[in-house]
C-alpha positions in Angstrom: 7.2 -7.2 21.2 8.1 -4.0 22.5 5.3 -0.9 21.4 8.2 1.4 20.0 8.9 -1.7 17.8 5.3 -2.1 16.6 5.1 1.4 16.1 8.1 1.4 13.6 7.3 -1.9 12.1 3.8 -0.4 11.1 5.4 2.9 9.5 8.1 0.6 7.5 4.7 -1.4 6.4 2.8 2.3 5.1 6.1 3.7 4.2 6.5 0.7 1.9 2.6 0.7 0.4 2.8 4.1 0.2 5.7 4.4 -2.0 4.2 1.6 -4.1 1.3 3.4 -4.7 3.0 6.9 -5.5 5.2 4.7 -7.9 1.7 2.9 -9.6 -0.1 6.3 -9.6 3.0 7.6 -11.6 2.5 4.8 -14.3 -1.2 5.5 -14.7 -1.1 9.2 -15.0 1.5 8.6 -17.1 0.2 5.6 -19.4 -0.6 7.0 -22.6 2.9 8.8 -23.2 4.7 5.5 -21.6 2.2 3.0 -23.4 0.7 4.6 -26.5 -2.9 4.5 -27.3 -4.4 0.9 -26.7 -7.1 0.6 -28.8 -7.5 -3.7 -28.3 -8.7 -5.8 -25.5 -5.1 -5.5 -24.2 -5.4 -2.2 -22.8 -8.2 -3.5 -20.0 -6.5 -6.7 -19.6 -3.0 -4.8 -18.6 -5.1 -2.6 -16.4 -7.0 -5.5 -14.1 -3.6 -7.3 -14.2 -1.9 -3.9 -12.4 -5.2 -4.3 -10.6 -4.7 -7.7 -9.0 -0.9 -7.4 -8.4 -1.5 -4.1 -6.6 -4.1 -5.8 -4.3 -1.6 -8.5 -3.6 1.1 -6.4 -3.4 -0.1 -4.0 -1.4 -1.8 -7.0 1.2 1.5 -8.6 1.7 2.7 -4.9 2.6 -0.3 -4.0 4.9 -1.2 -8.0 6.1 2.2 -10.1 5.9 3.7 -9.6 9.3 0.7 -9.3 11.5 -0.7 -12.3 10.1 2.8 -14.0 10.6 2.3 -12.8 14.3 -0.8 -14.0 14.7 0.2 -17.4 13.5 3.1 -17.0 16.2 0.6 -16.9 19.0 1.6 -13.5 19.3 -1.8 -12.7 18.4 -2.2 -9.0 20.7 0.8 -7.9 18.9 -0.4 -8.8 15.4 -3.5 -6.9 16.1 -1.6 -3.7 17.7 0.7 -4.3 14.0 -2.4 -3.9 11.7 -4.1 -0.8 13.6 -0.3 0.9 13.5 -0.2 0.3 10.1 -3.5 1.3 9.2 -3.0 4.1 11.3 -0.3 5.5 9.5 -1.8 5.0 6.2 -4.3 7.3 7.2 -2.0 9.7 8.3 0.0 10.0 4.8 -3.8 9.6 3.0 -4.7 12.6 5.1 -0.8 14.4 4.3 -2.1 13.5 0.5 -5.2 15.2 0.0 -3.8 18.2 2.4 -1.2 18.5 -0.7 -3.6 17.9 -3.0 -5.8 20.9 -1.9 -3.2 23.1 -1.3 -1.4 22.8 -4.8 
């Protein structure tokens, strides 16, 4: 596979996550207006089920295609996949807490 293609591929991937995570962030900031006070053993249980279904969400986002690639014996593309997207995620972590300290 081509590198402009890789390079695209991995900024859908962190695109994609980090949309998801903006979206999940919202949700928890926002959890007591949208949820009310939970004063049972619901409240925790809702939480590490959010928890679990980020991680796999997320993995799928992050993981999915290189391991795919890898499985394709196209395993130098699969690795150049995972850095690209990794890469990017640090780029938009680092955009993040640039806008964070600036606000």
């Amino acid at each position: 596979m081509e590198e402009i293609k890789l390079l695209k591929l991995g900024l859908r991937n962190s695109l994609a996550t980090s949309i998801y995570v903006v979206i999940v962030a919202m949700i928890m900031n926002n959890a007591e207006r949208i949820f009310g006070t939970m004063k049972s053993i619901i409240g925790p249980v809702a939480f590490l089920l959010l928890f679990v279904t980020s991680a796999a969400i997320t993995g799928f986002l992050v993981l999915g295609q290189p391991i795919m690639l890898y499985f394709d014996n196209q395993r130098r593309d699969a690795v150049k996949l995972f850095i690209y997207t990794i890469a990017w995620l640090f780029a938009f972590t680092f955009i993040a807490l640039a806008m964070n300290i600036l606000w």
